[in-house]
C-alpha positions as CSV (number, residue, x, y, z in Angstrom):
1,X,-45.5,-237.5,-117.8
2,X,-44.8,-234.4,-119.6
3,X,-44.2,-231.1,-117.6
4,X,-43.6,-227.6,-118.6
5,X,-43.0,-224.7,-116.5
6,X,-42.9,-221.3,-118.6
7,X,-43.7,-219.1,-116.0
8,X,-39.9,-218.5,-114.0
9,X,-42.4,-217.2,-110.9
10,X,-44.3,-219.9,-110.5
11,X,-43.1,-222.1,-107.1
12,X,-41.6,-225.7,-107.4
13,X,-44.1,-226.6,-105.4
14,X,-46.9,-225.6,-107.6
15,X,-47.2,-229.1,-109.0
16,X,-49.7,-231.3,-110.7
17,X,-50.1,-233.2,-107.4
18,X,-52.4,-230.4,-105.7
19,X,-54.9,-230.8,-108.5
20,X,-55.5,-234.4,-108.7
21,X,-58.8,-233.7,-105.9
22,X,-60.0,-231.5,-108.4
23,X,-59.6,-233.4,-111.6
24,X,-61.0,-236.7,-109.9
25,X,-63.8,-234.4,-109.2
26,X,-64.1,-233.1,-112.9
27,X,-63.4,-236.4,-114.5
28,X,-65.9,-239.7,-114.5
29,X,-63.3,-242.1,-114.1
30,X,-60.0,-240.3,-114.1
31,X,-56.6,-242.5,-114.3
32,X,-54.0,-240.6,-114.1
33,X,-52.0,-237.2,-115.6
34,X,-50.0,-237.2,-119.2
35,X,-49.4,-233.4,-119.4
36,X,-49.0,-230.5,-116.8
37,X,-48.5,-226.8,-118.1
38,X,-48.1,-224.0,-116.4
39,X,-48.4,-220.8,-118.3
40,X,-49.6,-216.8,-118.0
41,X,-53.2,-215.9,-118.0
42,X,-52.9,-212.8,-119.2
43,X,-50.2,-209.4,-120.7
44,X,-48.0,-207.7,-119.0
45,X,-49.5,-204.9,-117.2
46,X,-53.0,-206.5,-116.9
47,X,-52.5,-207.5,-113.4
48,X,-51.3,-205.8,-110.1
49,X,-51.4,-207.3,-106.8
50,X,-51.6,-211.5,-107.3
51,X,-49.7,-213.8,-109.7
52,X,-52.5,-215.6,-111.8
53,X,-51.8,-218.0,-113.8
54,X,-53.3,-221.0,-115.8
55,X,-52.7,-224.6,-115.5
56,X,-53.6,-227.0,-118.2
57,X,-53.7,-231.1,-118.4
58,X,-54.1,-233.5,-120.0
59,X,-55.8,-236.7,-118.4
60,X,-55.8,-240.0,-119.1
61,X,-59.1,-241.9,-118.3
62,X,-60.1,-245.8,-117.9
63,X,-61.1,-246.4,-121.4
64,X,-57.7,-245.3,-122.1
65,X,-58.9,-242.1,-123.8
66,X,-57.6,-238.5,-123.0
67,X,-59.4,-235.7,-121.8
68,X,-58.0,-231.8,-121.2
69,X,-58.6,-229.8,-118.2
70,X,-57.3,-226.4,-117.1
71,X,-57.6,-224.2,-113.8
72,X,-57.0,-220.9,-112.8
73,X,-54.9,-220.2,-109.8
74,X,-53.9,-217.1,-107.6
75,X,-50.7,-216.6,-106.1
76,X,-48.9,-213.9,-103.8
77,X,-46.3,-212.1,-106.0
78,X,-42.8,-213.5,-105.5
79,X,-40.9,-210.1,-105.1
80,X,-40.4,-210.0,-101.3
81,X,-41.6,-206.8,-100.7
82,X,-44.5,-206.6,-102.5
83,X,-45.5,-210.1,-101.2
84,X,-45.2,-209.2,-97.4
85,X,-47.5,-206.0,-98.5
86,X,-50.1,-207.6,-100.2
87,X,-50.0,-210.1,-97.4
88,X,-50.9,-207.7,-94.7
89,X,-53.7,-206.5,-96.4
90,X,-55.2,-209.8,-96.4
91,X,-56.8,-210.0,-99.8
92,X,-56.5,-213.5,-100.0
93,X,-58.5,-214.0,-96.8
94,X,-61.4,-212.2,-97.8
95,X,-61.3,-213.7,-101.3
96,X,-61.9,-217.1,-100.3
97,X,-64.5,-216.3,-97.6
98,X,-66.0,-214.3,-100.6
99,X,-66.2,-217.3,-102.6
100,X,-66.6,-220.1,-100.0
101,X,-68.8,-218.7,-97.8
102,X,-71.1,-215.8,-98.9
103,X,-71.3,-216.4,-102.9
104,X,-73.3,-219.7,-102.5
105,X,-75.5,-218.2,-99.8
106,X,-76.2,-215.2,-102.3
107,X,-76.7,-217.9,-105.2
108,X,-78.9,-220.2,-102.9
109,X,-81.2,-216.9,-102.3
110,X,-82.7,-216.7,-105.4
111,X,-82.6,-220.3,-106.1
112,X,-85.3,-220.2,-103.2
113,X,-86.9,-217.7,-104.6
114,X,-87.1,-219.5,-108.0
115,X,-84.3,-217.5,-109.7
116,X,-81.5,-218.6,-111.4
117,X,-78.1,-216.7,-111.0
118,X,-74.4,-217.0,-110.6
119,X,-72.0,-214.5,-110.0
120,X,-69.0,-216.3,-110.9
121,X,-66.4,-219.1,-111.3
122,X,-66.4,-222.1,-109.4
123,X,-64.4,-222.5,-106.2
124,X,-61.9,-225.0,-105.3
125,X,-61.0,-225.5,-102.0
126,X,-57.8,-226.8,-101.5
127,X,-57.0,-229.5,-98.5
128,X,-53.4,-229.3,-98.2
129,X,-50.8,-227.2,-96.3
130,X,-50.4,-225.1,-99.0
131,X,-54.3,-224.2,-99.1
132,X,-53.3,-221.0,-97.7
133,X,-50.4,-219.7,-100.3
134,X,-53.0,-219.9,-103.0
135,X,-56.7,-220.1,-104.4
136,X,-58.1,-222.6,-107.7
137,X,-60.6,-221.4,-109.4
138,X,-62.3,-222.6,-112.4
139,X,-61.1,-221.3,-116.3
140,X,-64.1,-219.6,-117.6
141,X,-62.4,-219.3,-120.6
142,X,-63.6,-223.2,-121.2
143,X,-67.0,-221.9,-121.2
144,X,-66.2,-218.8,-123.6
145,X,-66.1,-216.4,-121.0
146,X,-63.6,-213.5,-122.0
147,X,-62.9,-209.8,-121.3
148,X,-63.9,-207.0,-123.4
149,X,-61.6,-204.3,-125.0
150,X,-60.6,-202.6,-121.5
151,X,-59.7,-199.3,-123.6
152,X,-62.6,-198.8,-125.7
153,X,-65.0,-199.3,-122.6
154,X,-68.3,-200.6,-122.3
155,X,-70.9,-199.7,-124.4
156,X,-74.7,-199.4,-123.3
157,X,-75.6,-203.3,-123.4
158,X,-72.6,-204.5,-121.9
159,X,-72.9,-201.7,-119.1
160,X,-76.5,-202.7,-118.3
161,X,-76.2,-206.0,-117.7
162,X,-73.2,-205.5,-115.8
163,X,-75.1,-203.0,-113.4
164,X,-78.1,-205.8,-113.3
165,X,-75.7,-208.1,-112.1
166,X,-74.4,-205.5,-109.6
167,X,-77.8,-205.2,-108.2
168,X,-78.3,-208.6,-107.9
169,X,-75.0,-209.1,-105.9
170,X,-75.6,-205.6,-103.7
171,X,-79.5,-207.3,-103.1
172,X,-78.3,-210.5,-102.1
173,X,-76.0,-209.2,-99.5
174,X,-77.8,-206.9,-97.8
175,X,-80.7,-209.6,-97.2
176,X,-77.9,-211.4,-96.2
177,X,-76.6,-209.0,-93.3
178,X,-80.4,-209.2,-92.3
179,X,-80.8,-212.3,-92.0
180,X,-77.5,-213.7,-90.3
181,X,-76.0,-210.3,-89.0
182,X,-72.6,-208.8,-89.9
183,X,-69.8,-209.6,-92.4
184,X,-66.7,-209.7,-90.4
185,X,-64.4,-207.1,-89.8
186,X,-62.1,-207.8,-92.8
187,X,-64.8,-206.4,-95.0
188,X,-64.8,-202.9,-92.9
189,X,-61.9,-201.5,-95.5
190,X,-60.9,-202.4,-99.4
191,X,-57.0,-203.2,-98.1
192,X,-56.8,-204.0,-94.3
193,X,-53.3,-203.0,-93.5
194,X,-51.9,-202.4,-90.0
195,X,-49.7,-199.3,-91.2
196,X,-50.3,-196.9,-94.4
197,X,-47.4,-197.9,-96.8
198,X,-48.9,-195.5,-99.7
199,X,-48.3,-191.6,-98.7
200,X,-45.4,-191.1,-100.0
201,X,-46.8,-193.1,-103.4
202,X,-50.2,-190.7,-103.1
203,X,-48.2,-187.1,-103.1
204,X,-46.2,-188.5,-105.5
205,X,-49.4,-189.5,-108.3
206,X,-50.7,-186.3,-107.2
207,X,-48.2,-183.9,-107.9
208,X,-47.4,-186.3,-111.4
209,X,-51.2,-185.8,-112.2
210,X,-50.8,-181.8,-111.7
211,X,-47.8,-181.2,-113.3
212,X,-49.7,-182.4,-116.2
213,X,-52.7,-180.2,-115.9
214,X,-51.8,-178.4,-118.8
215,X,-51.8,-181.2,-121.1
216,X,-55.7,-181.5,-120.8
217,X,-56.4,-178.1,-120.5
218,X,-56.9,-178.4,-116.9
219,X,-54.4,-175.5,-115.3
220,X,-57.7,-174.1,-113.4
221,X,-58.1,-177.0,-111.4
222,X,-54.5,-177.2,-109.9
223,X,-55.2,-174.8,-107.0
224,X,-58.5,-177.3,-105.8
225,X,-56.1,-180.8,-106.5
226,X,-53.5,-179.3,-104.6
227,X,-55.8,-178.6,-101.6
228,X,-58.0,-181.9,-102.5
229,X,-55.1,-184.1,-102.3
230,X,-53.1,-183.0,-99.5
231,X,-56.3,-183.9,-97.0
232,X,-57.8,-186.7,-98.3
233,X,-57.6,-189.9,-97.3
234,X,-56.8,-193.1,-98.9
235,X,-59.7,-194.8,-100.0
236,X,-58.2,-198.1,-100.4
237,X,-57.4,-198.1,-96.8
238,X,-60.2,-196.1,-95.3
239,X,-63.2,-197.4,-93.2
240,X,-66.4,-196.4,-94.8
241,X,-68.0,-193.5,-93.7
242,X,-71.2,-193.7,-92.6
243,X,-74.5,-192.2,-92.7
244,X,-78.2,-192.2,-90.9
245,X,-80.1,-194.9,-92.5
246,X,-78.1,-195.2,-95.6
247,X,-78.9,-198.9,-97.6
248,X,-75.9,-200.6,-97.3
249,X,-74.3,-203.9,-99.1
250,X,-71.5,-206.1,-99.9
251,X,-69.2,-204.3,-102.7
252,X,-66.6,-206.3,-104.9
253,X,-64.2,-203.8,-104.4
254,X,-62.0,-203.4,-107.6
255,X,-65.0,-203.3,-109.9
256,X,-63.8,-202.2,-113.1
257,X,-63.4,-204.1,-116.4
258,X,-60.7,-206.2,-115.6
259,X,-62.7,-208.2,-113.2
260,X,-66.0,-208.7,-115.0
261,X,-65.9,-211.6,-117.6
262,X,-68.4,-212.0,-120.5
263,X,-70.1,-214.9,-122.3
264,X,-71.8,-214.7,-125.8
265,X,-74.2,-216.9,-127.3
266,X,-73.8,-217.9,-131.4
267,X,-75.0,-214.7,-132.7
268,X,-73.0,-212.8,-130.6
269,X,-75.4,-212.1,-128.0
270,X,-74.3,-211.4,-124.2
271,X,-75.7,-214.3,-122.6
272,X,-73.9,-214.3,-119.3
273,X,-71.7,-212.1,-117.2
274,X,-69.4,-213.3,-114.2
275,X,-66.9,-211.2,-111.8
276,X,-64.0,-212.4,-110.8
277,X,-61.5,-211.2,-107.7
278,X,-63.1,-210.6,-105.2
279,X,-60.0,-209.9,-102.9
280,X,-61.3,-206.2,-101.9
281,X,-64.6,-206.0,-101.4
282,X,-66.0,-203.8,-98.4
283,X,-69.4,-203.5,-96.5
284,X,-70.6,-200.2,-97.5
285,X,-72.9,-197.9,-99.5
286,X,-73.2,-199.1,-103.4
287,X,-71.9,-196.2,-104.7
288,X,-68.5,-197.6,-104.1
289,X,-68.6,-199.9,-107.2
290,X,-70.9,-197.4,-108.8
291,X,-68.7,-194.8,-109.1
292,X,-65.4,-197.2,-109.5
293,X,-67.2,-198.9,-112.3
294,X,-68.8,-196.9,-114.3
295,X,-65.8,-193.5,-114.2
296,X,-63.5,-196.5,-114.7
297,X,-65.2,-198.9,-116.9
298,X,-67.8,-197.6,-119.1
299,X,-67.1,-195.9,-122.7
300,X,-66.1,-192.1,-122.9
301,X,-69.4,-191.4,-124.8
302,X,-71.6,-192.9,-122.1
303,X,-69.8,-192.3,-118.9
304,X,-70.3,-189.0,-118.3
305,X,-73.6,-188.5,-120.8
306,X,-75.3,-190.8,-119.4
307,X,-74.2,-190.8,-115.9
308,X,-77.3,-190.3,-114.0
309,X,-79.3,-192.5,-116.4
310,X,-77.0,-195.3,-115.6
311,X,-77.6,-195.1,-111.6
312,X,-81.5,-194.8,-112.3
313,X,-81.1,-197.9,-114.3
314,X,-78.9,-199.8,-111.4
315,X,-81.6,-198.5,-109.1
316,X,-84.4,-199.9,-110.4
317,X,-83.0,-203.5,-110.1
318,X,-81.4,-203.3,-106.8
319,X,-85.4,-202.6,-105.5
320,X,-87.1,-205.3,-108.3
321,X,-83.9,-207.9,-106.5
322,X,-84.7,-206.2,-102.8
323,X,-88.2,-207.7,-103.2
324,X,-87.6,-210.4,-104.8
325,X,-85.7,-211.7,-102.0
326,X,-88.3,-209.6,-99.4
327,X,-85.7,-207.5,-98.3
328,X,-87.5,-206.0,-94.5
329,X,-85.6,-202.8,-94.5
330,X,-87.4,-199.6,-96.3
331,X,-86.2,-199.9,-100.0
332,X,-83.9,-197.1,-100.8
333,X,-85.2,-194.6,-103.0
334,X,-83.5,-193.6,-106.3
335,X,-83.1,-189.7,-104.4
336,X,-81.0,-191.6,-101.6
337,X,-79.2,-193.2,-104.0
338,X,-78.0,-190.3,-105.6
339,X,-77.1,-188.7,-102.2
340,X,-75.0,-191.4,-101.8
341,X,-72.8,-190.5,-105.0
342,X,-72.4,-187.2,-103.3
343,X,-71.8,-188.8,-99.6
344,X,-68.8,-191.5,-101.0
345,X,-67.7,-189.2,-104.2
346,X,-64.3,-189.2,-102.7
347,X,-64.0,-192.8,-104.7
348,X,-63.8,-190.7,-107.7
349,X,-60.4,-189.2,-106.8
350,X,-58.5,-192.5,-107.3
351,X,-60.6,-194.2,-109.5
352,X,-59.7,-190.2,-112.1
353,X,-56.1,-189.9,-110.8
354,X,-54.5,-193.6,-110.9
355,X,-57.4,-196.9,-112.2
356,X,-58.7,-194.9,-115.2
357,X,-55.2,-194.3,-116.9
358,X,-54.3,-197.9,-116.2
359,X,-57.3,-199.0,-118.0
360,X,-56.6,-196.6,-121.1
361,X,-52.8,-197.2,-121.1
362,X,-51.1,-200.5,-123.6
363,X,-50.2,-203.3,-121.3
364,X,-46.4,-203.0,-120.5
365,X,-44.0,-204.9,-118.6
366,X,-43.3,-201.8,-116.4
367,X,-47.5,-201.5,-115.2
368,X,-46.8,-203.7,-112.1
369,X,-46.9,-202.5,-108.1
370,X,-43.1,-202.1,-108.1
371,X,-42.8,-199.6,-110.7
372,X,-46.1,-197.6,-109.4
373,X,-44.6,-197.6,-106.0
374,X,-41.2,-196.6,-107.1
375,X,-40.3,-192.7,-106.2
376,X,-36.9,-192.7,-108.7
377,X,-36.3,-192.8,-112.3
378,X,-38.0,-196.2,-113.2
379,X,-41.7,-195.0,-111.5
380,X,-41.3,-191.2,-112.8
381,X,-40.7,-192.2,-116.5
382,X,-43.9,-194.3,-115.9
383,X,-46.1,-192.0,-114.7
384,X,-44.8,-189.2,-116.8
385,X,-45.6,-191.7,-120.0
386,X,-49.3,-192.5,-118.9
387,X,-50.0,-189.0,-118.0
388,X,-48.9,-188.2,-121.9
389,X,-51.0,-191.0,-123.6
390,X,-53.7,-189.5,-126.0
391,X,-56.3,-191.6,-124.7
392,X,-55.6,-190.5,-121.2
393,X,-55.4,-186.8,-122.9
394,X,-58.6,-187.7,-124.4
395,X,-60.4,-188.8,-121.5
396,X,-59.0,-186.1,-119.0
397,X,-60.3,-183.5,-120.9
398,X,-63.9,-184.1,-120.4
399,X,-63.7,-185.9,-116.6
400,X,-61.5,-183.2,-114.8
401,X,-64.1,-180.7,-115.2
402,X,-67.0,-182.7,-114.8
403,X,-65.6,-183.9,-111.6
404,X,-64.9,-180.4,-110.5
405,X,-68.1,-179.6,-111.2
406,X,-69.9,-181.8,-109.0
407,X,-67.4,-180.9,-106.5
408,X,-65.7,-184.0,-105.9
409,X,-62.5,-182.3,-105.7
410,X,-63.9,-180.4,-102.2
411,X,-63.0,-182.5,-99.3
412,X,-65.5,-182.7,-96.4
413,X,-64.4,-184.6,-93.5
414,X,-66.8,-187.8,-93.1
415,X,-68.1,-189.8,-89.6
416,X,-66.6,-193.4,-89.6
C-alpha cells in the first residue's frame, strides 16, 4: 500500500486504519486500501484554532476495480500551548454535539414539515480511543462545494441565501429549545475557558488598532476606543447578556466567510449553501451571527449600504421558518430585531478591530494563534503589517465612523 504523509503535523497515529468504518460505509463492496494521503486543506493563514486537513484513498473493490475517496478531519494544533488553550475552551466538544446531536434534529424538523434542508457536511462518528482527539467530516469539495473570494466579500445573491440559511438554522433551534428544553451549558459562551488567557492580547490589538487611527483618517475616534476598549469585555468569552422576552436561538459562532461553503449548478447558479465549524456556537440573540457575518463577511459596497435592508431580509425568513415549524412563542418583530443589533452591538468591536482585517489580509504563514498572541517582535510586525494593508485602509475608512455613529463604541454595562 502506498502512503504519503506531507503534512510534518499530522500524528503517526492518524492512519488509514481509523477510516476503514467509514469507507466500508461509503463503498458497496469495499476490499481493501491501495493509497492513503494526507495533505493540507487549505493556505497558510486560512485557519486559526484546529489543524484540518484532507485525507484521500484510493480503494480497491471486489470486482477488482478502484474507487477514490477523501475525508476531511479536524485536529487540535500540535504546538503545546496553543493545544492545551484551545482544549480548555472545549470547541471540539460542542462541535460534535453540534453535528451529532442537534443538526439532524434541526434537519428532521422540516423534513416533517415537508421541507427539504441541510445545513452541512456529513458527520462521522468515530468508535475508537482516539474518537476524542479528532472529528471526520465529509469533503464537500467532492460535491463542488467551495469558498468564495474571502476579500472581495459577498455580493447580494450570495449574502441572501446565506441569511436564508441563517434563518433556517436560528428557526430550527429555537423550536428546538421549545420543544426539548435547554442546550447545555457549553453553549452559554463562544470559548468556555476556566481563566481569561486574552487581556494582555486585547490591550495589545487595541492600542495597535489606535496607533493606526491616523492611517484611515480616524484620529477623532481615539479618545472613545481608548475608553471603549479598556471596559469592555471579551466577547469570545462572555456569557450572553440578556434581555425581557428577547427571541433567542442557536448561533454558529464564527460566522464569517470562512465557514460558509458554496455549491453551483452548470450555469453557475448558487444551488446550495452549507456551514461548516461549528466549534463556537452560543445560545443567544441572532444578532450575534448577524452582526459577525455581515460587518465581516459581506462586500464593502453592501455592508454598510445596505445594512438595515439585509436584517429586514433575514427577518422575514426567520418568521416565514418560525411558522413553518409552528414556533409557540410570539414571533419577533422586525423592530425587536433591530433592538437587538443595539442590545449585542458590542460583537461589532472584535468582529472591526481583529476578524475583518484577517479576512482582507493575503494568507501568510505568520496569520496563526501564536503570532496573534505574541506581545514581541514576531506579533508587532504582524499587526503593524495588517493595520497598513490598503484593503484594511480601504475598509476602515468607511466602518470606523459608521460604527461610531451608531454608538457601538459606547460601552453600557449588560445583565447576564
Amino acid at each position: 500500500m502506498e502512503h504519503q504523509r506531507n503534512i510534518p503535523e499530522s500524528p503517526e497515529w492518524l492512519d488509514q486504519h481509523l477510516f476503514v468504518e467509514f469507507l466500508k460505509q461509503d463503498i458497496p463492496n469495499f476490499k481493501s486500501i491501495d493509497q492513503f494521503v494526507i495533505e493540507e486543506t487549505c493556505a497558510k493563514g486560512e485557519n486559526f484554532t484546529t489543524l484540518v486537513l484532507r485525507v484521500k484513498f484510493v480503494v480497491n473493490i471486489e470486482d477488482d476495480s478502484q474507487v477514490s475517496a477523501s475525508y476531511i478531519v479536524k485536529l487540535l494544533p500540535t504546538t503545546l500551548s496553543t493545544r492545551d488553550m484551545i482544549a480548555s475552551w472545549k470547541v471540539f466538544d460542542k462541535e460534535k454535539l453540534s453535528y451529532s446531536q442537534y443538526v439532524p434534529h434541526f434537519e428532521e424538523m422540516y423534513a416533517k414539515a415537508n421541507k427539504k434542508i441541510s445545513f452541512g457536511a456529513k458527520y462521522y462518528e468515530l468508535h475508537s480511543q482516539k474518537a476524542e482527539e479528532l472529528i471526520v467530516l465529509e469533503d464537500l469539495r467532492n460535491r463542488g462545494f467551495k469558498n468564495t473570494n474571502r476579500q472581495i466579500g459577498l455580493d447580494l445573491d450570495h449574502t441572501q441565501i446565506v441569511l436564508e440559511k441563517l434563518a433556517q438554522f436560528h428557526a430550527a433551534s429555537a423550536v428546538y429549545y421549545e420543544l426539548k428544553g435547554p442546550y447545555p451549558n457549553l453553549y452559554d459562551r463562544n470559548l468556555c475557558s476556566e481563566e481569561d488567557k486574552f487581556q494582555e492580547f486585547r490591550d495589545t490589538q487595541a492600542n495597535s488598532l489606535i496607533a493606526a487611527l491616523p492611517l484611515f483618517e480616524a484620529e477623532h475616534l481615539t479618545s472613545a476606543l481608548k475608553s471603549y476598549t479598556s471596559r469592555a469585555p471579551d466577547m469570545y468569552q462572555a456569557f450572553a447578556a440578556k434581555f425581557d422576552n428577547e427571541f433567542r436561538c442557536l448561533n454558529h459562532g464564527d460566522f464569517y466567510c470562512n465557514n460558509i461553503m458554496f455549491q453551483y449548478d452548470e450555469s453557475g447558479r448558487i444551488s446550495e449553501t452549507y456551514f461548516i465549524d461549528l466549534q463556537m456556537s452560543r445560545y443567544c440573540s441572532p444578532a450575534q451571527d448577524l452582526i459577525y457575518f455581515i460587518l465581516s463577511s459581506v462586500s464593502i459596497n453592501l455592508k454598510l449600504s445596505k445594512f438595515d435592508y439585509l436584517i429586514s431580509f433575514y427577518h422575514s425568513k426567520l418568521v416565514e421558518n418560525l411558522k413553518l415549524l409552528q414556533y409557540s412563542k410570539n414571533l419577533p418583530t422586525l423592530r425587536d430585531l433591530h433592538i437587538a443589533i443595539f442590545n449585542h452591538g458590542d460583537w461589532a468591536y472584535p468582529v472591526i478591530s481583529l476578524l475583518l482585517p484577517l479576512v482582507l489580509i493575503d494568507p501568510n504563514e505568520k496569520s496563526n494563534m501564536d503570532t496573534l498572541m505574541d506581545q514581541e517582535k514576531e506579533g508587532n510586525q504582524f499587526r503593524n503589517t495588517m493595520f497598513s494593508n490598503p484593503r484594511v485602509i480601504q475598509h476602515y475608512k468607511l466602518i470606523l465612523p459608521w460604527a461610531f455613529n451608531r454608538g457601538l463604541f459606547e460601552y453600557e454595562k449588560k445583565q447576564n
